[in-house]
N, C-alpha and C positions, 0 to 999 in steps of 0.2 A: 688903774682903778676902774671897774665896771661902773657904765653906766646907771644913771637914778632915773626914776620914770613918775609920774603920778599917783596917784589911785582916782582920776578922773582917765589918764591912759591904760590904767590896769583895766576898771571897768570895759572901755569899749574893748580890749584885744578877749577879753572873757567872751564879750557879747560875740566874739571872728572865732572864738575856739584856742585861745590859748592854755597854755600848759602853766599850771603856775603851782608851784612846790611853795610851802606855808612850813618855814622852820624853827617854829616858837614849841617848844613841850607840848608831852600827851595832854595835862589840864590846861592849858594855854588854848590848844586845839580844840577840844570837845567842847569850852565857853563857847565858842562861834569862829567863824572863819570864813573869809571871802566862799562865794560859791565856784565849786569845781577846783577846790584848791588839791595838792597834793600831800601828806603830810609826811614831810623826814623831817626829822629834829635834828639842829645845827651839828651835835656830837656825831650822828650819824651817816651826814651826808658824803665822806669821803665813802665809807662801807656801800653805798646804796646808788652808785651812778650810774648802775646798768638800770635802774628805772628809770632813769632821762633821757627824752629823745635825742636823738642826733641831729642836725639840721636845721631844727626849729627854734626859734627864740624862747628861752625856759624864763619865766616873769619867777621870782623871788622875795617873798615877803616874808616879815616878824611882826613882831609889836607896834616898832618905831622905828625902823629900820638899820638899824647898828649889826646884828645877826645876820640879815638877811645879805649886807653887805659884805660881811664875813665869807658866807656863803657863798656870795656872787663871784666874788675875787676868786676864791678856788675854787670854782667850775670854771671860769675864764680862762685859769692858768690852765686847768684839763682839756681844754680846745673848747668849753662849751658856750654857745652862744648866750650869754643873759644878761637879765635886765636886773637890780633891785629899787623895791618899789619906796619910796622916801616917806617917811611919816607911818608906813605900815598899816597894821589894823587896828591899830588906835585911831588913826584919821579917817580909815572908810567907816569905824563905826559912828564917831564922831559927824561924820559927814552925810549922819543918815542913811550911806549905801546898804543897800542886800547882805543880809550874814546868815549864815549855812550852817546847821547844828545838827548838820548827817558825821555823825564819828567815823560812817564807814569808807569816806573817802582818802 
């Protein structure tokens, strides 16, 4: 099972440059979303793994974290290194953080 992480540790690894893919739907995404998120939607992400770094710790977020953990598990199985973030962006909006309503990321 891939690791859980915060979203007080999402925040600070944002604030270092991390890579963090947001796999909740197109209207899910365009409401808000952590800043500098990535967006592939969970159906997608086996199609789309040549967009993920190599090397890097990839952070993984949803709603509430149930997806994102979906998620995490098979990139982990794929070698890849990641995190998903527990509570999701329901709790960084909830928690007052920073939310991002650029579609084009």
């Amino acid at each position: 099972m891939a690791n859980e992480v915060t979203i007080d540790e999402l925040e600070g690894a944002i604030s270092n440059g991390a890579f963090v893919v947001d796999v909740r739907e197109d209207h899910e995404f365009e409401a808000g979303h952590v800043p500098q998120a990535h967006h592939i939607p969970l159906s997608t992400v086996p199609d789309n793994t040549e967009l993920l770094p190599q090397g890097e710790t990839i952070w993984i977020i949803c709603q509430g974290g149930v997806r994102s953990m979906k998620a995490a598990e098979y990139l982990e199985a794929q070698g890849f290194d990641v995190v998903s973030v527990a509570g999701g962006t329901g709790s960084w909006i909830s928690a007052g953080k920073e939310v991002s309503l650029d579609p084009s990321l």
